[in-house]
N, C-alpha and C positions, 0 to 999 in steps of 0.2 A: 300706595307705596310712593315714595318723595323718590324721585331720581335729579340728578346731578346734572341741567340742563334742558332735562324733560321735565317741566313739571309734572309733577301726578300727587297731587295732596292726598294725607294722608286720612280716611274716614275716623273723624274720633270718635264713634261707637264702636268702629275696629279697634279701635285703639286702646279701650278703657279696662279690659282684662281678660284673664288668660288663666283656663282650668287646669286644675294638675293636672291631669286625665291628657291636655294636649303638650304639653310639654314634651319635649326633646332629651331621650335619654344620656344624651351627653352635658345634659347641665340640671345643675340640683334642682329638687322638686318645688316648685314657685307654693311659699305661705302668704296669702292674704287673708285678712279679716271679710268680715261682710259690710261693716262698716266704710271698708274701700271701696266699695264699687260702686260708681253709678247707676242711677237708674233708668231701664231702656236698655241695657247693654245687647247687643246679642249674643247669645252661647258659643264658644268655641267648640269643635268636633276633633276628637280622636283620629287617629292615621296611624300608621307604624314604620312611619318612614319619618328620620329625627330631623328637625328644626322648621318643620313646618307652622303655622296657624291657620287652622281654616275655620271659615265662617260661611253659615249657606248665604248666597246670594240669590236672587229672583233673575231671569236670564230673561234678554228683552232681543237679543239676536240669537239666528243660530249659533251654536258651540259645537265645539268639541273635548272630549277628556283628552287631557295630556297623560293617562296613563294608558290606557288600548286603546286611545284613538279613533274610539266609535263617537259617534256623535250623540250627544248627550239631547234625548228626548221628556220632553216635561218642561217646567217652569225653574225647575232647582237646581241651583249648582251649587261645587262646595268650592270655593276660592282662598288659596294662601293669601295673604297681607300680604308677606315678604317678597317670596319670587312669584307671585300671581301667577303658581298652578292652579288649572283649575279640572273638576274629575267628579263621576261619579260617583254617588254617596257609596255605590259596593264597591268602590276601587278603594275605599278610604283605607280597609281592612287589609288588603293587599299590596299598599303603596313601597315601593323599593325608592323613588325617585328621592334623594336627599334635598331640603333646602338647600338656595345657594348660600345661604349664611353659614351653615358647617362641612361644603366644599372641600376647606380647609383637610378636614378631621379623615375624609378620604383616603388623599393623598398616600401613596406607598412610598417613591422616590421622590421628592420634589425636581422639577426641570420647567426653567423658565419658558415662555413661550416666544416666537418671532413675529411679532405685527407686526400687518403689511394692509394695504387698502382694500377692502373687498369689493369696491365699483359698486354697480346696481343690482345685483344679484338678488333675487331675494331669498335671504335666509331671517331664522330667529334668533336672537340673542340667548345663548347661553347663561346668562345673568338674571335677566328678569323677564326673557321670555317671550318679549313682543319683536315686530318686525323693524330687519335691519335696513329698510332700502336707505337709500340716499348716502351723500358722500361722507358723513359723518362711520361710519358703520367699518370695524376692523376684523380682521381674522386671519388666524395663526399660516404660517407658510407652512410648516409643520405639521399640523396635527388640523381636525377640524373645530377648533372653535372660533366662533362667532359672534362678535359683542358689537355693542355701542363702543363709540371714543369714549361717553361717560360715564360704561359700567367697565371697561377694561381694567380700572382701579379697585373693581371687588373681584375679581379674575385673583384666584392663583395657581402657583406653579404646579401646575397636572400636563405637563407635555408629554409626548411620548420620551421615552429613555430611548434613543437611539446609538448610543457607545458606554465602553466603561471609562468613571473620569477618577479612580482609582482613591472615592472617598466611600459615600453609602452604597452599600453593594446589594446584589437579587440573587438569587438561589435558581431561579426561572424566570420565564419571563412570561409574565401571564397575561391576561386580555386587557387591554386598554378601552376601555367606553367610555365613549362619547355619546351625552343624550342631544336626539334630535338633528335635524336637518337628512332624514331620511330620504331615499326617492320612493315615489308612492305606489310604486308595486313591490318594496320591498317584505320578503315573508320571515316570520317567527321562526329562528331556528328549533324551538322546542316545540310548539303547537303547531308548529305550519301556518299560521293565520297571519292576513296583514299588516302591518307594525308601522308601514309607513306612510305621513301624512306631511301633507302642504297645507294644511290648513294650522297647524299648530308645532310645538316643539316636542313629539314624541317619539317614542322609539327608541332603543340603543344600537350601537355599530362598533363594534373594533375597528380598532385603527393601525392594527396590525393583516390579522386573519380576515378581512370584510365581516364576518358572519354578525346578523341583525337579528334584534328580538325585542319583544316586549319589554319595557321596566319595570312587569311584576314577572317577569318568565328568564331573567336574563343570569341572576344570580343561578339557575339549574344547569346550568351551561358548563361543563368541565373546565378547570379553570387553569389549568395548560393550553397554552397557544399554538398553535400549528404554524404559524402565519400564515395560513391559507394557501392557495393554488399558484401563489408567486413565490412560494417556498426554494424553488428551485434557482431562482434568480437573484432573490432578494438577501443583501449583506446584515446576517445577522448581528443585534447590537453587542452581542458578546465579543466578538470580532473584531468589532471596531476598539482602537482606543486614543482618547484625547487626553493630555492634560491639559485645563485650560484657564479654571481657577476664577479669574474676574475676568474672561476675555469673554462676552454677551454671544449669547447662541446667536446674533447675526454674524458675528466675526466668526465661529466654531460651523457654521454650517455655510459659507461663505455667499452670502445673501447680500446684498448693494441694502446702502442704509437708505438711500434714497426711498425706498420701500418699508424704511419703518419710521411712522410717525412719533415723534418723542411724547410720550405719556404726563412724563412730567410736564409739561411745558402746557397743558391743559389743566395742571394744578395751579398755575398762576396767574390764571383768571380765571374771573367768579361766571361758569356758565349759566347758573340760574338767573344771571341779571336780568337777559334778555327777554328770558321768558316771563318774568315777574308783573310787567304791565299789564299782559293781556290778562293773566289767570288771578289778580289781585281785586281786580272788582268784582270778579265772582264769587270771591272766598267772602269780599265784604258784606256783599248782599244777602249770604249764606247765612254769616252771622259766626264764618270763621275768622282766622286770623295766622297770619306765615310767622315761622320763626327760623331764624339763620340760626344752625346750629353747627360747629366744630367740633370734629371727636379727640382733638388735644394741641399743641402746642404747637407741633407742625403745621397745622391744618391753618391754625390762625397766622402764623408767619408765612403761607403761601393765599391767605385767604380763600381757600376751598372751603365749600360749605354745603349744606344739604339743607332744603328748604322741607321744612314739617307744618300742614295745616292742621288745627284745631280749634275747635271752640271757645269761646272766650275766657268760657268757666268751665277748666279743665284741673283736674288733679294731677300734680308731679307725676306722679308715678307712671301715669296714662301719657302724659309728657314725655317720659324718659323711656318707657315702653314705644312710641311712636321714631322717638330721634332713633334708637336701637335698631327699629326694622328700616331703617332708612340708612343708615353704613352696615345692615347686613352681620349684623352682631346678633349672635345667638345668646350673650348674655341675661343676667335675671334683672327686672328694672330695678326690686332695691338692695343692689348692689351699686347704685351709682347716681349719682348727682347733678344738680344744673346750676352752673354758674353765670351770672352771665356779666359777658365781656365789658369792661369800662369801668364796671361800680364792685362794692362788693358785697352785692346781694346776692343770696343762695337758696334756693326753693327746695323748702322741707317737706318730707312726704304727705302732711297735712293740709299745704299751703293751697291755695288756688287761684292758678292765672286767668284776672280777669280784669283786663287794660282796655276802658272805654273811654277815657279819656283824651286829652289835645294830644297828650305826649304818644300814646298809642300811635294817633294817625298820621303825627310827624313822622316816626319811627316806620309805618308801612311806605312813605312814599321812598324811605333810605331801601327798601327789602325787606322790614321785618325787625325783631329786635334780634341781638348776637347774644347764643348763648354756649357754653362750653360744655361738651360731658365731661364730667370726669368720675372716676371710680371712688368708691367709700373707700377711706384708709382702713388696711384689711391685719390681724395682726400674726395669721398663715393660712394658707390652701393648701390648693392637692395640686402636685405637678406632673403632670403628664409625661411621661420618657419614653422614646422611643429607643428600640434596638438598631445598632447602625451596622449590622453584618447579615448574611443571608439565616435567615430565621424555619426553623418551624413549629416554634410553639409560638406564645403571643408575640404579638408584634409591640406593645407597650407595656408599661406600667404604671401604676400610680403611687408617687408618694407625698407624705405631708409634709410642708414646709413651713417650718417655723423663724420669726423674728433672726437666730442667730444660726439659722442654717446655712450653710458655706457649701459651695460646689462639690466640695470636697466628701462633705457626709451624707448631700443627697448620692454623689456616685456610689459610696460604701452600700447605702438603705438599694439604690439600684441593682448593683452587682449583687447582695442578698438572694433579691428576689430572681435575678435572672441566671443563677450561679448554673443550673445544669447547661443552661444554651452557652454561657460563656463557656464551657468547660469542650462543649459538643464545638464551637467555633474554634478555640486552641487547638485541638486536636487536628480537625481539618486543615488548622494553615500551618500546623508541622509537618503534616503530611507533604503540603504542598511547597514548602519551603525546604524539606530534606533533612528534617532537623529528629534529633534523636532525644531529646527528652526535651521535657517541658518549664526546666529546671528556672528557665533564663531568667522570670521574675516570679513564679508559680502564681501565676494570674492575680494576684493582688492588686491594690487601687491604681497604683501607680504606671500601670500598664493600660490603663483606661483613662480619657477624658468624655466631660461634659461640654455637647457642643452646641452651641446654639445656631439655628436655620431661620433665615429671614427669606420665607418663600413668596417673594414678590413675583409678581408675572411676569413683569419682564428682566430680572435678572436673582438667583439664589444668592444669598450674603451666607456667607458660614464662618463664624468665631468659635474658636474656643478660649473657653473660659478656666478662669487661674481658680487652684485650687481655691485659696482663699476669699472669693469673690460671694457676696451676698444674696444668695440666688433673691430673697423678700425683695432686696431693694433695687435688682435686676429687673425685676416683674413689674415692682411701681415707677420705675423710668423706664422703660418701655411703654404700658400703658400712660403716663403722662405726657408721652410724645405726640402718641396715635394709637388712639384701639384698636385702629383697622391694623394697624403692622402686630398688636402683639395677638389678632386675631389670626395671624397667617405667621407665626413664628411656632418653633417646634425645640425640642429641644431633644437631642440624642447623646447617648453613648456608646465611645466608637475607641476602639484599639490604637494604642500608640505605637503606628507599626512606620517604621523611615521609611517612606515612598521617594524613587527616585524621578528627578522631575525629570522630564522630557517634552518638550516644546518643539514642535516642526515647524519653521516659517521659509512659505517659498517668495525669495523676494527676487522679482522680474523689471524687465525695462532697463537692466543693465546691456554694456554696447557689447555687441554678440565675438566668438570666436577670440575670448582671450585664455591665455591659461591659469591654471587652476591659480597660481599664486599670485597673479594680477588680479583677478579677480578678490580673492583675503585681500590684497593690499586696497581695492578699491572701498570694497565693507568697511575696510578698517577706519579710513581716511572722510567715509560720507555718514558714518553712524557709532562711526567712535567705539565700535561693541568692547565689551571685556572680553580679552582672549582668553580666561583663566575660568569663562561661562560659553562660553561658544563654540561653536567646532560646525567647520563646515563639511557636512556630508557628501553631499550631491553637487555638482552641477552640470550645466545642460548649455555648452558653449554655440549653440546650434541658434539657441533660443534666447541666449542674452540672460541666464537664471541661475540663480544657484540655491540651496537648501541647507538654511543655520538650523543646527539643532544649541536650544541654548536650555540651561539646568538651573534656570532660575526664573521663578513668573514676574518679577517685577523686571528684570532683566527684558525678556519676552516682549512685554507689556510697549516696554519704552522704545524698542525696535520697531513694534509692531507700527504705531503711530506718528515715531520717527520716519519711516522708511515713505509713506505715504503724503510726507512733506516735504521730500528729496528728490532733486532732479539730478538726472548725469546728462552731460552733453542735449539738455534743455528739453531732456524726457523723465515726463515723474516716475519714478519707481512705483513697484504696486510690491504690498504682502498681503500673505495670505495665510492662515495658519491652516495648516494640513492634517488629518486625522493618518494613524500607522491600523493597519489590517492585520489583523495576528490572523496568519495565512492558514497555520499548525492547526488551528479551531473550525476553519472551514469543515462542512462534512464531505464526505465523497461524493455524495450525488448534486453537489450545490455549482452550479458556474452561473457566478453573481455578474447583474447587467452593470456593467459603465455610462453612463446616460451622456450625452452633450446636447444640450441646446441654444438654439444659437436666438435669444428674442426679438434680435434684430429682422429676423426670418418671419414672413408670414402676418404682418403688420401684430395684432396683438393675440397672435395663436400662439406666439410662440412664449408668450407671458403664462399663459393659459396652461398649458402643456408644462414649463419648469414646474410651476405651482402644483399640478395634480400628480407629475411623477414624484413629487417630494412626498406627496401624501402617501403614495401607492406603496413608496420601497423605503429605504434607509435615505435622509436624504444626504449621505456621506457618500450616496453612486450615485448621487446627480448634479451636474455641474454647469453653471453657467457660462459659457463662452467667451458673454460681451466681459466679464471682468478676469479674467486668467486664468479661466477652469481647466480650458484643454491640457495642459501641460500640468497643473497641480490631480488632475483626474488619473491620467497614466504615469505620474507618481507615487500617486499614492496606492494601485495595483500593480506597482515593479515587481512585488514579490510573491502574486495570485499565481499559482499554477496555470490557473486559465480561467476565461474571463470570457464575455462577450461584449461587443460594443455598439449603442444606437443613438445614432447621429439625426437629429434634429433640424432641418434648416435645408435650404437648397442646394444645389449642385456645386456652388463656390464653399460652401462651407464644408462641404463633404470630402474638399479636394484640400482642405484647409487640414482636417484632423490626418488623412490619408499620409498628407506631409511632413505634421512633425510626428506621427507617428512612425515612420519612415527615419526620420531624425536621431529616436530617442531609442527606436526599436531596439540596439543594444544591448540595453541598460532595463531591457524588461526579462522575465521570465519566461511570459508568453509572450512570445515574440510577432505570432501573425494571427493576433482575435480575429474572429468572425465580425462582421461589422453590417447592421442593420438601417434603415431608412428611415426618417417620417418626411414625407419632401410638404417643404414650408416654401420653398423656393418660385419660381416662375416658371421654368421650364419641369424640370424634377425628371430627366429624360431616362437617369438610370432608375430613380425609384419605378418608373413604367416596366422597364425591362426586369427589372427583380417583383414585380406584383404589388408594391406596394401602393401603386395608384398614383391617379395626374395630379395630386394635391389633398392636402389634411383637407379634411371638410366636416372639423367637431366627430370625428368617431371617437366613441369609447374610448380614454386612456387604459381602463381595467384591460380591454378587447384588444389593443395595441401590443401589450406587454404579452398575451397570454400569444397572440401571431407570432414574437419574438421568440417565445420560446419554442415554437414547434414548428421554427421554420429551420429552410432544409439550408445547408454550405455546398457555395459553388465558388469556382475558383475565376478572377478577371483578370485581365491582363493590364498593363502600365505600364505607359510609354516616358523616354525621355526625351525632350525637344533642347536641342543646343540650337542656341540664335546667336550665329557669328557674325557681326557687324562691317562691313567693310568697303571701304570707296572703290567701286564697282567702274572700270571705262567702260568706255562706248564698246569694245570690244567683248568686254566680257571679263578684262585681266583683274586682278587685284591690284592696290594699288595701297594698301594697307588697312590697320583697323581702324575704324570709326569709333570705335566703343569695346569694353572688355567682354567674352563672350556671355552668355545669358542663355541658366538652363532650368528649366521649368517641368512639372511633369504635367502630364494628360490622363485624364480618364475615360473621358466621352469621345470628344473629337476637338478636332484644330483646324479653324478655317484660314482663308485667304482672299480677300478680294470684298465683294459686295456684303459676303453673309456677317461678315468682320464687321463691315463697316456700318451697318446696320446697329449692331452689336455696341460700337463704338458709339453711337448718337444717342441711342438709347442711356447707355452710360454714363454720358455726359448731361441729360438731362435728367437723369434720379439723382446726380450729386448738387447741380445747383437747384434741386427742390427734393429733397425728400421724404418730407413728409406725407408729400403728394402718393408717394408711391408703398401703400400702404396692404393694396388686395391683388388678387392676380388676377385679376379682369382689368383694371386700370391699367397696369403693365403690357398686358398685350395690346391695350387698346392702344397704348403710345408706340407699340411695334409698327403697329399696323398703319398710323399717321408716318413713322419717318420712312416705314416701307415704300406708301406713295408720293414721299418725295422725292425718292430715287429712281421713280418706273422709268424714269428717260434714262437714266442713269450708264456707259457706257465705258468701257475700258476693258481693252481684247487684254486679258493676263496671258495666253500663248506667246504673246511677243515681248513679255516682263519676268516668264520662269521660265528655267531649265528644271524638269521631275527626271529621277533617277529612281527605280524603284528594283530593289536589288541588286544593282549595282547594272542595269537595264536603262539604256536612255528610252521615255513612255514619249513620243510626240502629243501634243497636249490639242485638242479643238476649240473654237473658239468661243469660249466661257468667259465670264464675269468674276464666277467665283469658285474657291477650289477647297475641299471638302475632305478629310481624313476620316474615318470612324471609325470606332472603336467596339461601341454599342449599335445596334441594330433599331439606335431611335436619334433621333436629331428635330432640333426646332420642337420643343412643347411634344412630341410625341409621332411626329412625322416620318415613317417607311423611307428614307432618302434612295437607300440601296435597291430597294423595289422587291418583291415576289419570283419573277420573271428567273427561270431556271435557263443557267449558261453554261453550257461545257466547258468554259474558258475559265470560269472562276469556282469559287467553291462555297456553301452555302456558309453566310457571315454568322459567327460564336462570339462570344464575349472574351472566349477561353480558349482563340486556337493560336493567337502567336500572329494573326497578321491583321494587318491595315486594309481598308477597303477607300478607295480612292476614287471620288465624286467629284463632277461639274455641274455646276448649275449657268444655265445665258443668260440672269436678271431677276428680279424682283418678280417679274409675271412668271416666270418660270417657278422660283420660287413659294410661289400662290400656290401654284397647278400642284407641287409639289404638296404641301400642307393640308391643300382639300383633299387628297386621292385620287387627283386624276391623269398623275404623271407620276414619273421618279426621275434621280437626276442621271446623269450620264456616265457611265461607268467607264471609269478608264483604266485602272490598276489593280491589284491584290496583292500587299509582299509585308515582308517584315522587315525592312530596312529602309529607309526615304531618306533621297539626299536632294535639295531641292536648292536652284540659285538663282535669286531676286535681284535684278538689275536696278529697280526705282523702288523710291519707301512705298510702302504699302501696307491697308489695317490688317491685323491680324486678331485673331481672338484663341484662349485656349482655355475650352470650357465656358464660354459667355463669359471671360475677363480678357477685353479687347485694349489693344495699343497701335499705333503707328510704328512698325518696324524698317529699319534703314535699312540701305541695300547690304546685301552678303548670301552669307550661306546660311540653308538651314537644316540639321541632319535630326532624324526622327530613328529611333533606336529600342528596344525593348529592353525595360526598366526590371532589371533584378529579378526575382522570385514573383511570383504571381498573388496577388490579395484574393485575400478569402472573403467572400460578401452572404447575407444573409437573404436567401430568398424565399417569398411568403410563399406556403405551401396551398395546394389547391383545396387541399381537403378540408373541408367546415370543422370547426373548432370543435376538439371531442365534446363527448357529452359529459364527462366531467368538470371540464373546461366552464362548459354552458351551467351545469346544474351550478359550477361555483358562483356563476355570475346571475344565479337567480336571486337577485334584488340583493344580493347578497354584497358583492364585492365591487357594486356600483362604483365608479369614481367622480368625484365633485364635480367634472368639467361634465359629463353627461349629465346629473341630475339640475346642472346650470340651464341646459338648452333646455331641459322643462319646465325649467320656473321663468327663465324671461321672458 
């Protein structure tokens, strides 16, 4: 098989012909004479799986079958040309797995895909089947598949359908499979037996429900979805709804492009160049020879090309059969031609390429000669239409197309044959509509277009076409451009029904806390929108945002990309288009998770972690932080009944969402979600306290989610810290403000003094280096360096504060540093408050409403502390602190430290108390576990077994 930068010439005894018998029942039955065929060829073998070719091979390593995944014992295999399956001669009989050349023909909804880099992982390519390592190597953010950069161009759009985009519609939503990249204890949901393999590309998996099977066992499998064991969390796509038209599922699932490599831009150089040296003098010695072939007009005005070995004295037709399995075309070879590029010479099916000559070997040291496919001018076919509404009788049709057939009478010959489903679809959407008879056009043509779909991988094109348009000479400019595009074009018919547009763009980084008609006046004046398209819904004065809804996609469009090249007060604006939750369709038992991750967290876990929740759930409830998810995430569930939410990241990030949740709370529904852990952080002192562990360490994404759901709500409490600044005399007096007050909330704890300032050096050294600070072993270890630079460290704070607790003067002992808690964990997971039972105090709750008030005398104390072999010094217990700082001093709240100037400082209890989510004791049911038998594995676990 000839790949696109790989070479792999293609065998021309493979090459030279093809039995009826194997043939692809989606394309007419191949006639040759006997006079055609070379001699020596080898026999092609039967399958019942369309667009294969297989020919036995002799096997000189071990194998495996890419269809049950046992290993194939003996000397014989039977191996595709195209996609290089390869399988037991008894699998032939049973094969389900389709060539990748009618992929295409699959497809139920087309949905582009999002590529993003796969690293070193090792998976298999979905395309052709062999190993993706190395940096070349892409795969879907979305969905699991896995290519080369050079087969990502025979990819198409089979993503998951994750929302309605209110054009081709589903009736259900059925199982999505994806073959291969199993984990290898994955079992057969029909036979129970092993399915899963590292040694090859076998297997299937949903990518909704997990459940894995065989690719001859997978088609038995009921063919309604469950979505499996995360049913209960997970937003289903009916639920969701986008309009979004041409805006690229990176912009629709709000993904950093920086993460996807542009596809085309590997169409505009020739990657087979490179490879050509090495593989050219073996082809010479062979007694082969390369030919640069283009599948049409595009191909040669971007110079893409696909390199095809053959023998020197080859017949066309074996020629045109070769260039065919090499762009993945399931077409017949004589249906199409070779021209080749520069002269106008044309090889007839008689002819034979046999170039021994000087001009030959000038032409190999260029790459070979250029030659063009192009298709026989045809004078009608059969065209293929699909239904564009929920269906359930066939899902296509076939009609003939002739010279002066018009969109117009292929619709009429359509609608014929589909007339009971058309009539079964009217009804239903008068039903749904409220409408009392059917009168409005009585399903006639005119209520119907023909649409054409250009299912490229990375982005769907959808035209419709005018009545009067030629569908013949639609077909021959399409294939004149690129076979490959009119290989992955479709065509449907779909109802003329007025969809009202709706576009949600949240555009942020505007200057915060103005009012509503400041803000219209500043949109108006920085993006010029049409008033008479736009209408602002929402905004979020707190957060500097507001939310255009605009009824126009090219409108949308031009804001969208506008907005992201606009600065205010010397800050770029960010958009981001927002998917609406149709709340009404939830079920009763569903409370969908909200995901934030933060990837800044956790050096690259937290990359890890976005990537596999996307895969797990809808990825419309998982949001990334670093680009404006928080606030577009609890937008877009304003109007969920109720919700849950799991926070990603460490201890500052936690305190991050806590806030503008707090901000926005409002203006939601569910006003106080539950709210979950995965601590990515350094410390992670409340994830301790709530069970969720000292840090991610690669657990299970599937295992995370399923904790999530069966963990139990406890209530914490929330402090408010006012920092009143003010020039403090010798006495004590006031003497005015230094600065305007300054109020912050707490979750954990609030220090003073050493622990601060610790805090602070730390701080100071991850921002002038942070790349540095990438694991949380590094982190600690730079603790522990500025720790002992302050073991000498000394400064009596009893002679710098006044503590009020309760409205109690506390006299204070001689400490370094001074310590509030909240939580019953401080420093990375450290007992501060101690064991030690005191009649004076009361045993410390997350949940009781007071403060717990600690001293520590230095750095060694501090130690004593961290190992277990001390606690700090207890001086208070209340729920009110009024605290006054005569000299600046570090302070930190939550491990975000500053230098605070002399004043007051009052600590106070922050409103209604947060509800947190804590992992419950008890091992994951046994349902739980049975779903997770190989079954619902997620990508980032079967990662740690292949690296």
């Amino acid at each position: 098989m000839a790949d696109s930068g790989r070479i792999g010439p293609a065998d021309p005894e493979a090459a030279a012909g093809r039995s009826e018998s194997s043939e692809s029942p989606l394309a007419v039955r191949r006639r040759r004479s006997p006079g055609l065929r070379s001699p020596g060829l080898r026999s092609r073998h039967q399958s019942s799986a369309p667009g294969h070719c297989f020919r036995r091979v002799t096997l000189t390593k071990p194998t495996f079958c890419h269809s049950c995944s046992d290993f194939i014992w003996g000397l014989v295999g039977f191996l595709c040309e195209v996609c290089n399956f390869m399988c037991h001669e008894k699998c032939l009989k049973t094969l389900r797995s389709v060539c990748s050349c009618v992929t295409a023909c699959e497809v139920r909804v087309p949905v582009a895909h999002c590529f993003g880099p796969a690293g070193q992982k090792k998976r298999f390519c979905c395309v052709c089947r062999k190993h993706t390592e190395g940096n070349t190597a892409l795969r879907c953010e979305v969905c699991e598949l896995h290519v080369h950069a050079d087969c990502a161009t025979f990819t198409c759009a089979d993503c998951r359908r994750c929302h309605l985009d209110g054009t081709l519609e589903q009736d259900t939503v059925p199982h999505h499979w994806r073959e291969g990249n199993l984990a290898s204890a994955a079992r057969c949901e029909v036979c129970r037996r092993s399915c899963g393999s590292s040694d090859v590309l076998a297997g299937m998996r949903c990518e909704w429900c997990g459940i894995t099977s065989h690719a001859a066992c997978y088609l038995s499998v009921p063919p309604g979805c469950t979505v499996g064991r995360l049913h209960g969390m997970l937003l289903h796509p009916a639920c969701v709804q986008l309009h979004s038209r041409n805006f690229s599922k990176m912009h629709c699932y709000r993904i950093t492009e920086s993460c996807s490599p542009e596809l085309d831009n590997s169409d505009d150089v020739d990657p087979p160049a490179v490879g050509c040296k090495d593989v050219q003098p073996a082809a010479a010695e062979s007694g082969k020879q390369f030919l640069k072939v283009f599948d049409g007009d595009d191909a040669v005005k971007r110079s893409y090309f696909r390199l095809v070995s053959i023998f020197r004295a080859t017949r066309n037709e074996e020629v045109v059969e070769a260039a065919l399995r090499a762009f993945y075309l399931p077409d017949e070879p004589q249906d199409f031609e070779l021209h080749e590029i520069g002269g106008l010479q044309r090889l007839h099916s008689d002819d034979i390429l046999n170039r021994n000559g000087p001009d030959n070997r000038s032409s190999q040291k260029d790459g070979g000669d250029a030659w063009l496919l192009r298709p026989k001018p045809r004078g009608a076919e059969v065209l293929q239409v699909y239904a564009g509404w929920p269906r359930s009788g066939a899902a296509s049709v076939r009609v003939s197309v002739s010279k002066d057939a018009t969109a117009a009478s292929v619709l009429t010959e359509v609608l014929r044959q589909l007339d009971r489903q058309v009539h079964i679809f009217y009804t239903s959407w008068a039903i749904n509509e409220q409408l009392t008879s059917l009168s409005f056009q009585e399903e006639d043509e005119s209520s119907f277009s023909l649409l054409e779909v250009f299912m490229s991988s990375k982005q769907v094109q959808r035209q419709t076409l005018t009545p009067q348009e030629k569908i013949l000479d639609k077909l021959q400019e399409i294939r004149k451009l690129s076979l490959r595009q009119m290989n992955q074009t479709r065509f449907y018919v779909v109802a003329n029904r007025k969809r009202a547009v709706q576009v949600d763009l949240l555009i942020g980084g505007l200057p915060p806390l103005l009012a509503r008609e400041e803000y219209a006046q500043l949109i108006q004046e920085q993006l010029t929108i049409k008033s008479h398209l736009v209408t602002i819904t929402h905004f979020y004065p707190s957060q500097g945002a507001v939310v255009l809804q605009v009824s126009c996609f090219s409108e949308a469009e031009r804001i969208y990309m506008l907005a992201k090249d606009t600065s205010v007060n010397n800050k770029t604006l960010t958009s981001l288009v927002v998917p609406e939750i149709l709340h009404n369709k939830l079920a009763a038992d569903v409370c969908p998770l909200l995901v934030f991750v933060n990837p800044r967290s956790g050096g690259l876990k937290g990359r890890e972690l976005l990537y596999s929740f996307r895969k797990l759930l809808n990825p419309h409830q998982v949001f990334d932080m670093s680009t404006g998810g928080l606030l577009a995430g609890l937008h877009t569930f304003r109007e969920v009944p109720r919700f849950r939410v799991l926070v990603c990241g460490g201890d500052g990030t936690l305190g991050w969402v806590l806030g503008v949740l707090e901000a926005v709370r409002h203006k939601l529904v569910c006003r106080e979600p539950p709210i979950g852990i995965v601590p990515l952080g350094t410390g992670n002192d409340l994830a301790r306290i709530l069970r969720w562990g000292p840090g991610y360490s690669s657990e299970d994404p599937h295992h995370i989610l399923v904790s999530v759901d069966e963990a139990d709500e406890v209530l914490m409490d929330r402090w408010t810290i006012l920092l009143d600044a003010q020039d403090m005399s010798e006495d004590g007096q006031d003497n005015g403000f230094l600065e305007p007050p300054k109020i912050v909330q707490m979750n954990n704890y609030f220090g003073l003094g050493i622990d601060a300032e610790l805090s602070l050096d730390f701080h100071t050294a991850r921002e002038d280096e942070p790349d540095k600070f990438r694991s949380r072993f590094h982190n600690k270890g730079v603790y522990v360096k500025v720790g002992l630079q302050k073991i000498i460290y000394t400064r009596s704070l009893h002679n710098e504060l006044q503590l009020q607790v309760d409205s109690q003067n506390v006299p204070l002992p001689n400490i370094e540093g001074l310590i509030f808690l909240n939580i019953p964990s401080w420093g990375s997971g450290a007992d501060l408050w101690g064991t030690e039972v005191d009649g004076r105090y009361g045993r410390p709750s997350i949940d009781d409403g007071l403060l717990e008030v600690v001293g520590v005398t230095g750095v060694v104390h501090m130690g004593q502390v961290q190992s277990g072999l001390r606690s700090g010094i207890r001086i208070a217990q209340g729920n009110y602190i009024r605290l006054t700082v005569s000299k600046p001093i570090p302070v930190q709240v939550d491990g975000e430290p500053w230098i605070q100037p002399p004043g007051h400082i009052i600590i106070s209890a922050a409103g209604p108390k947060v509800r947190m989510l804590r992992k419950s004791r008890q091992k994951q049911k046994k349902s739980s576990a049975g779903a997770k038998d190989a079954r619902s594995e997620s990508p980032s676990s079967r990662d740690a077994g292949h690296s």
